[in-house]
N, C-alpha and C positions, 0 to 999 in steps of 0.2 A: 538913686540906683534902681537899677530894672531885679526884678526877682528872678533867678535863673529858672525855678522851676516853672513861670508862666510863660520859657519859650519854648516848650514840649507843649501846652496846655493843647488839646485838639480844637478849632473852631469850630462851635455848636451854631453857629448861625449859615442854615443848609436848604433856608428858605421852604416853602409849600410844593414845591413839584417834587423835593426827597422827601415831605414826610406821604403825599400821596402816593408815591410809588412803591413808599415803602407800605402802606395799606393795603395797597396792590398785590405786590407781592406774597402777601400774608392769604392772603385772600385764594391767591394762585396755589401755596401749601395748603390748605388747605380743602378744597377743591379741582383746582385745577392738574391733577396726578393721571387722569385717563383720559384714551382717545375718544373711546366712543362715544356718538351723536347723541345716543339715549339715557346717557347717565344726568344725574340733577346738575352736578358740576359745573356740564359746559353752559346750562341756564344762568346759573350766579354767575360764575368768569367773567359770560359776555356782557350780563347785565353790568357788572364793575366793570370793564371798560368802557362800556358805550358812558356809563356814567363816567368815568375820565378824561375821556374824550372829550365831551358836556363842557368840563368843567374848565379845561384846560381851554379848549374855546373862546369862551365865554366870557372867564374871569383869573383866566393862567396870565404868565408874563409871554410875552413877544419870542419863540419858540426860534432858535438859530439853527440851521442846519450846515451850516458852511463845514465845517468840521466833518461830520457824517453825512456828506451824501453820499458815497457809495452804497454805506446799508440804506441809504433813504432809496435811492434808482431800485438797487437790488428788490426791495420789497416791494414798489411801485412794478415791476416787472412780475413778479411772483402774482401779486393782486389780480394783476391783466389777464391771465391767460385761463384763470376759471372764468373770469367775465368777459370773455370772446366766447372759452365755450358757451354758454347762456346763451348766446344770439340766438336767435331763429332765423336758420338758414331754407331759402327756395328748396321744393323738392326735387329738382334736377342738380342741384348742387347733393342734398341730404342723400341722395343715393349714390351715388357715385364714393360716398366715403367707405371704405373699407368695414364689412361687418355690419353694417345697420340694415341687411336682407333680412337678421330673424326679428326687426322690429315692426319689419311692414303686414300688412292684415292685407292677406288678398282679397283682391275683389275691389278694396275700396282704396279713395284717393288720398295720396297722401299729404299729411299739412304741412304746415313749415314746422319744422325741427329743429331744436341746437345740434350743436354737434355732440356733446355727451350724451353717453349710454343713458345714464339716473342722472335728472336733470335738478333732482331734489337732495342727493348726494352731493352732485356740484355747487347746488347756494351752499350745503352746510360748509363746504371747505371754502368758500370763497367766506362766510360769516366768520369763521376760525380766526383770522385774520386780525382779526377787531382787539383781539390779545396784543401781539407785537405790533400794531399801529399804535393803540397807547402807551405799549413803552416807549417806543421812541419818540414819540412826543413830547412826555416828558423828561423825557434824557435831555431833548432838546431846549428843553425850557430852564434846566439846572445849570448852575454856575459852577466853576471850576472846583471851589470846595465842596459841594452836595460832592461830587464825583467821586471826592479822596472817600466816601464810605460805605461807596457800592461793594469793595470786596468784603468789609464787617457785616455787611449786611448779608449779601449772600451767604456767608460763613455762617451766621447765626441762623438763616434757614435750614441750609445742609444739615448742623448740629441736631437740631430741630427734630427735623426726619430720622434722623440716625439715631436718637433717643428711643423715639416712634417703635423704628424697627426693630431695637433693641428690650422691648418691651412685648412685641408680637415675637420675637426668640424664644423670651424667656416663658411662652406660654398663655399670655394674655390674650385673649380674642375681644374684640369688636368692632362692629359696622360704620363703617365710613359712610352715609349717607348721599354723600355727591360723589362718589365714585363706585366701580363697580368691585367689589371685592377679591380678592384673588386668598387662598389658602398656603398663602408662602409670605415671608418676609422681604414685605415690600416698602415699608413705612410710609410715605403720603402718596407713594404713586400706586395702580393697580396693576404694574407688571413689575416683576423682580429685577430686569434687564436693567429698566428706567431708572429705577431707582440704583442699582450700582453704578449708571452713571454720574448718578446727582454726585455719590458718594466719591467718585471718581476725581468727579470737578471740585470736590470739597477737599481733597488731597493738597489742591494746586492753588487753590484759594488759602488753606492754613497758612504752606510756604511763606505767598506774598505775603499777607499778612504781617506775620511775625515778623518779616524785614523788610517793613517800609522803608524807605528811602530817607527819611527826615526824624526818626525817630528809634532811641536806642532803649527802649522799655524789655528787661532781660526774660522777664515773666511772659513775657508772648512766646519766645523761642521753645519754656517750657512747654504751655498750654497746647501750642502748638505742635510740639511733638506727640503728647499724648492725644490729641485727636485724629490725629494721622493712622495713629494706632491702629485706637477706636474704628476709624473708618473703614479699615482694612481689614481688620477680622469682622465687621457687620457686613463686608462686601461676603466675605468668605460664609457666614452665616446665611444670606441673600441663597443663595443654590444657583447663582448668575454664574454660567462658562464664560459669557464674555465680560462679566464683570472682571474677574479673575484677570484677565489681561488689558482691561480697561485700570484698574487700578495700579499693573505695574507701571503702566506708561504715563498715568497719573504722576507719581510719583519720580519718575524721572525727570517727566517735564519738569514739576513742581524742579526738584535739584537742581533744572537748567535754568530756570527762573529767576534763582537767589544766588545761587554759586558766584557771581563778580561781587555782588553784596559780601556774602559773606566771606570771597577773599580780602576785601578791602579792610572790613573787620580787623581780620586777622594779619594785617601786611606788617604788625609786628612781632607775630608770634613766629617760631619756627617753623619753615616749608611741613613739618611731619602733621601738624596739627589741623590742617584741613583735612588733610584725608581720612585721618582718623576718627572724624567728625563724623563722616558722609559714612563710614565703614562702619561706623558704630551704629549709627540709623539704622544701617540695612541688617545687621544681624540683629539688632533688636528687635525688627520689625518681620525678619525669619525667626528669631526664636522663637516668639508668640505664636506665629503662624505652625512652625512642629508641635508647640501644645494644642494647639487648636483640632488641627489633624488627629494626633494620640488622642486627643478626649475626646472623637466623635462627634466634633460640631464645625468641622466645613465642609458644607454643606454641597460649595461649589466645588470643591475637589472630588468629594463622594459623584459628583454627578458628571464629571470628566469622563469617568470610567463608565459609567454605565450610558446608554443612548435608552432616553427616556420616548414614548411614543410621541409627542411632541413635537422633539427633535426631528425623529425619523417622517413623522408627515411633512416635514419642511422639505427632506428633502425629493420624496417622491412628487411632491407639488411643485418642483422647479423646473420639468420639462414642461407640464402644463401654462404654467407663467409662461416661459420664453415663446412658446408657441402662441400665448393671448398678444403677446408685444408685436411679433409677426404677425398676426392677423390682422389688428388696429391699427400698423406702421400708416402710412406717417401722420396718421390723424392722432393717433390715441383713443381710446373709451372713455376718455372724460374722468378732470380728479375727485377722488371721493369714492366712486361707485365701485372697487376691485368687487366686495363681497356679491353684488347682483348678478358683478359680469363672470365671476368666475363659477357662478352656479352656472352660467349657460353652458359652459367648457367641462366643465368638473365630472372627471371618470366616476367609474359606477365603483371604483375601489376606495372612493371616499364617501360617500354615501356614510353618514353618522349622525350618531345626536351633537356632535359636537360640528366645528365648521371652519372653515378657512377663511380666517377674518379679512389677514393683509397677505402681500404676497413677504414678507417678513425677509425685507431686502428692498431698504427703499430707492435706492437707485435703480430695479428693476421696476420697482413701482413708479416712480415717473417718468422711465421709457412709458411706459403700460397705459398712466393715465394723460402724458401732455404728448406721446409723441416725439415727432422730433422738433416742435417748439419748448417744449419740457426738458429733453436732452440738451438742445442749443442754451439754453439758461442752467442748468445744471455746469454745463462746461465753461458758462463764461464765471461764474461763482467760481468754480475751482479756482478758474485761473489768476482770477481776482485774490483768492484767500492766498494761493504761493507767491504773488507776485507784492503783497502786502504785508506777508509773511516775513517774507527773503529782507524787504526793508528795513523793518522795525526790528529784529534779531539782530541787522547789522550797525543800526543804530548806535548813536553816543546815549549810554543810559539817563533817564529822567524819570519823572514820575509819570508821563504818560508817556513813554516809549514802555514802562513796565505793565502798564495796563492793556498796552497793546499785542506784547509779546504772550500776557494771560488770556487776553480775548483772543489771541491765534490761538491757542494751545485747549485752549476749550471749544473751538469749532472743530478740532481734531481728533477731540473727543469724540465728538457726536459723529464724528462723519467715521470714523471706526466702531461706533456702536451703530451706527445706521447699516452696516454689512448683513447681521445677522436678523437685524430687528427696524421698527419704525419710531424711535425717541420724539424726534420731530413733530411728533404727532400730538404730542401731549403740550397743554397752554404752559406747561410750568416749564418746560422745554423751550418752547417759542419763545417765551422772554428771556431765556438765557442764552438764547441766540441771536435775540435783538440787542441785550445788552456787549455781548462778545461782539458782535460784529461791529458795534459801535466803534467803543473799544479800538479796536484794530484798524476804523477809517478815522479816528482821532489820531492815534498814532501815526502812520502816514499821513495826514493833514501837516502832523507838526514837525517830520523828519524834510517833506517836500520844503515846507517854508524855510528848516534850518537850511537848506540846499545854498543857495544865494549866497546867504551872510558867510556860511564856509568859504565859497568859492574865494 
C-alpha cells in the first residue's frame, strides 16, 4: 500500500539552476534595493551575475527557451537600443540630431559621436542588464518542478523585507552598506515607493501560495492571511501615496487569482459562504487599518493630505521634462543620463542642494531617453502583456496558466507604480520582471499548444 501522506510530500529534487538562483536572489535583497550607479550594491549584483552567467555557461544544463521567448526577444530588444546608442556616429550624421549644438566646442572639429548625451551613463544602463540576463537564464535551465517554488520563494523574500521594515518602524536605525540610505521605512530597498511594491506583489504571492492547485495544507490559508495583514499595515507604515493604492489592487488581483480555487473548494458548502469569506478579509483587513489610522501610525494616509516638497517638485519639473522629450524627439538623449541632461534644461527655481534625479515617471523617461525607438518598444511590450494577458485569464485553469495569470498581475503592478516613480530601476525589480514575464510567455506557450488538441 502507498502511504497517503507521501502524495502531498513536495518534490525536493529542484536541481542547481533553483538553488542558484535562489542565492541570487538573496543576494538581490540584500543589495540589490537601489538605482543609483554609485552605491556598493550594483558592484556585488553585477559581480553575482556575471558570476552566474559564468557558471551557467560553463557547467549549467542546456538552457530551453522555447517556452519564454517573448521575454527572451523582449530583453534582446531592450539590450539593443543603449548599444546602438554607443555607436559612434560620423559628424554630419551627430549634428543633425536634435540638441547635441550645446555639446559642440566652437572652433574645433568635431569627432565621431554616439548618439547619447552621457555616454558613460549609457554603458552603465546597458551593464544593468546583466541582472535580468541571468535570471532568465536560469529560469531557463530549471525543470518544471524547480518552477512549482519560485512563488515560496519570492514570498519568503517579501516576508523578509517586511520584517526589515518593520523593525526600522519600530525605531531601529541602521546602515545598509550597498545601498544608499533613505530616512523612511523602506526595508531592503532605498526608496519607500519600491519597497510598497515589493509588499504589494507579496499580497498576490500569499494568495497563490496558500491555494496551490494540487495541495490542501489548511495552515497556509492561515499564515497566509496574517501576512497579508502584515503587509498591509507596513505598506501603510511605508508613508508610500502610491503604495496605498498599490496594495488595494494587490489584493484584489490576489482575490481574482484564487477565487475559482477557492469556489471549487467550497462547491459543497452553501452559496453564502464565499462571500462571507472574501467580506470577512476585507473588514478585517479595514479594521486594522482604522486602528492604525486612530493610533498615528499610517503614515501613508497622514501624507495624502499633506503635499510634502518632494511631491511638489515632481510636479513643477513636469513641464521641463515634456519639453526635454520635445527637444530630443525622435532621437532621444540617450538611457541613463536624465540627471546631466536635465541640469542643461533645469530653471533657476530649482537650483538646491538637493536634485532632480529621475524624471520620476518612467514612461516619460523613455520617451526622454530612447526616443521614438524607446516608445515603439514600450508599445509593442504593452501590447504584448494585454494581448498575453487577455489569453491566460481566459484560460482552462492549471498550474501554469496560475503562474501566468500571477506574472500578469505583477507586471501591472509595476507598470502602475512606474506612473509616479522608476521601480524598474532597481536589480531586485528587474528580476521580478524577468521572472513575471516569464511566467506569462510560459503560460501562453501552454494555452497556444492546448489550442489544437481543443480544436
Amino acid at each position: 500500500m502507498v502511504d497517503a501522506s507521501s502524495l502531498r510530500r513536495p518534490d525536493l529534487r529542484v536541481g542547481w539552476p533553483f538553488f542558484l538562483l535562489m542565492l541570487f536572489l538573496a543576494l538581490l535583497w540584500l543589495a540589490g534595493g537601489a538605482s543609483r550607479a554609485d552605491v556598493t550594491g550594483q558592484v556585488v549584483v553585477r559581480a553575482g551575475a556575471w558570476a552566474v552567467l559564468i557558471w551557467a555557461t560553463l557547467l549549467g544544463p542546456r538552457p530551453s527557451f522555447a517556452d519564454m521567448r517573448p521575454a527572451l526577444w523582449f530583453f534582446i530588444a531592450i539590450a539593443a537600443l543603449p548599444l546602438m546608442q554607443l555607436v559612434p556616429l560620423p559628424p554630419a550624421i551627430w549634428q543633425a540630431l536634435p540638441g547635441r549644438d550645446v555639446l559642440a566646442t566652437p572652433g574645433e572639429p568635431i569627432p565621431w559621436r554616439p548618439l547619447t548625451m552621457v555616454p558613460g551613463a549609457t554603458y552603465n544602463a546597458l551593464a544593468s542588464l546583466v541582472v535580468p540576463a541571468a535570471i532568465l537564464i536560469l529560469l531557463a535551465q530549471m525543470d518544471k518542478r524547480a518552477r512549482r517554488w519560485l512563488p515560496a520563494l519570492l514570498l519568503g523574500l517579501v516576508t523578509a523585507s517586511m520584517l526589515l521594515g518593520l523593525l526600522q518602524f519600530s525605531g531601529a536605525r541602521f546602515n545598509n552598506p550597498f545601498i544608499n540610505d533613505a530616512a523612511e521605512v523602506s526595508g531592503s530597498f532605498a526608496n519607500r515607493n519600491h519597497f510598497a511594491l515589493f509588499l504589494a506583489i507579496g499580497c498576490m504571492l500569499a494568495f497563490v501560495w496558500a491555494f496551490r492547485v494540487r495541495e490542501e495544507l489548511r495552515w497556509r490559508g492561515l499564515l497566509a492571511s496574517g501576512l497579508i495583514l502584515l503587509f498591509v499595515l507596513t505598506i501603510l507604515a511605508t508613508g508610500s501615496r502610491t503604495g496605498l493604492l498599490l496594495g488595494a489592487v494587490g489584493i484584489a488581483l490576489g482575490l481574482m487569482l484564487v477565487i475559482s480555487r477557492l469556489r471549487r473548494r467550497l462547491n459543497a458548502a452553501p452559496a453564502w459562504v464565499l462571500p462571507s469569506i472574501v467580506g470577512a478579509l476585507v473588514l478585517v483587513v479595514a479594521a486594522f487599518v482604522a486602528i492604525s489610522v486612530l493610533a498615528d501610525r499610517a503614515v501613508g494616509i497622514d501624507r495624502l493630505i499633506v503635499l510634502d516638497g518632494g511631491e511638489d517638485m515632481r510636479r513643477q519639473g513636469l513641464p521641463t521634462v515634456l519639453s526635454m522629450i520635445a527637444t530630443y524627439f525622435p532621437a532621444g538623449s540617450g538611457f541613463g543620463g536624465f540627471d546631466p541632461v536635465f541640469r542643461i534644461h533645469e530653471p533657476d527655481s530649482f537650483l538646491a542642494i538637493t536634485y532632480f534625479n529621475r524624471a520620476h515617471n518612467d514612461f516619460l523617461e523613455i520617451a526622454l531617453d530612447g526616443g521614438v525607438a524607446g516608445m515603439a518598444l514600450l508599445a509593442a511590450m504593452l501590447g504584448w502583456w494585454l494581448w498575453a494577458s487577455w489569453r491566460v485569464w481566459r484560460a482552462e485553469p492549471s498550474e501554469e496558466v496560475a503562474l501566468a495569470r500571477l506574472g500578469s498581475a505583477m507586471l501591472l503592478l509595476v507598470l502602475i507604480a512606474s506612473v509616479p516613480d522608476y521601480p524598474a530601476r532597481t536589480p531586485m525589480v528587474m528580476a521580478i520582471i524577468a521572472i513575471a514575464a516569464t511566467w506569462l510567455s510560459q503560460g501562453t506557450h501552454r494555452t497556444s499548444a492546448a489550442l489544437p488538441a481543443q480544436a
